[in-house]
N, C-alpha and C positions, 0 to 999 in steps of 0.2 A: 553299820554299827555292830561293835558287838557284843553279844548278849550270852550269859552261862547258858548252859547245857539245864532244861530241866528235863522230867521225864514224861510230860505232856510232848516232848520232842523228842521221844526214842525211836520213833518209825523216820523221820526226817534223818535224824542224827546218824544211824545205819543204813541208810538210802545212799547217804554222802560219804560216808566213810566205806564202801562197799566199790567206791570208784578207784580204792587206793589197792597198786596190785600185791600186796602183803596181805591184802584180807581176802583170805581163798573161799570161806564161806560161813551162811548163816549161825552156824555152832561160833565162829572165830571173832564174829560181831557182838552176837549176845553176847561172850565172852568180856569183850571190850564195854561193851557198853556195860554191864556188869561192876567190871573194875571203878568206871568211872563213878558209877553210883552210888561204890561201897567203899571205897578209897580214898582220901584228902588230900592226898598226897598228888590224886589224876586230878584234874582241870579239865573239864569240855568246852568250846566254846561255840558258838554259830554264828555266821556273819548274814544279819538281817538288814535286808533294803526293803525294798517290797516284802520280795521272799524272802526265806532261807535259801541260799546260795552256797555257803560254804562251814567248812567244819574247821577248828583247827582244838587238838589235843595236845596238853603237857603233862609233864612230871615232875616235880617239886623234888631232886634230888640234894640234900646237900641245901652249900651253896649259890645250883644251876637250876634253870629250866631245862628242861629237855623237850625239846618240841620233836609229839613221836608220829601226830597224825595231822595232815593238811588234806585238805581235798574242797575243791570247786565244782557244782555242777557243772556237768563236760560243758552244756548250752552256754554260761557264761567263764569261761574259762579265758586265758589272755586279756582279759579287762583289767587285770590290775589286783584282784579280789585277796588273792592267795597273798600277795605282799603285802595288803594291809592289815589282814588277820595278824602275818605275823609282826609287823610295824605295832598294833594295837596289843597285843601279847606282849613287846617289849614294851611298853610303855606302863602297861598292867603293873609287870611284876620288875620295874625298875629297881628293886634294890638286891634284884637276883642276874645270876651272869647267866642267858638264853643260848641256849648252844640247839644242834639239830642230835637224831639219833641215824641210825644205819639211815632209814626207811627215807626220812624227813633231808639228809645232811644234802644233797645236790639241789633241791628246792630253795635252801637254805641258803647256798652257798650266792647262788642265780639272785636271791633277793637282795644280795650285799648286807644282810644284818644275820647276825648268832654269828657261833663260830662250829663245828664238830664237837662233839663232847670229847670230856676230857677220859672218863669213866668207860668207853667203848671201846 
């Protein structure tokens, strides 16, 4: 299931997004997590079973989503997890066109939904 980002989940949310290799380090996270908490524009999300498992962030550009961050704990990774964050992201924000950004677009491409941003 997935559930917004609050900040009761900022150690979980930077755990997970810390597996992604464009985030080189602690300063780069706060950073991010930062944005998300001060920005409307970011969307966090987390994908809860049990646990928290995965993260997946966007950016409300325009007319697109831009999906900028995915990330799956490595332990459940190739289950499926990553595809349905972003399968449930597009169904979220259905009246918006979901594309990936640099970081995000080979993930994206792999899951057969978004497309590359236009904007990149």
């Amino acid at each position: 299931m997935l559930i917004r980002y609050k900040k009761s989940f900022e150690k979980i949310a930077m755990g997970l997004l810390s597996f992604m290799p464009e985030v080189s380090d602690v300063k780069m996270l706060q950073e991010i997590i930062r944005e998300y908490d001060s920005n409307d524009q970011w969307n966090l999300f987390l994908w809860k079973d049990e646990d928290i498992l995965g993260a997946v962030g966007v950016r409300i550009d325009g007319d697109e989503v831009v999906v900028q961050h995915v990330s799956v704990n490595p332990s459940h990774r190739n289950m499926g997890i990553g595809k349905k964050m972003i399968e449930r992201v597009t169904d979220l924000f259905e009246d918006y066109d979901v594309c990936a950004d640099v970081a995000t677009e080979s993930f994206i491409e792999k899951c057969g939904t978004g497309r590359p941003s236009s904007q990149l």
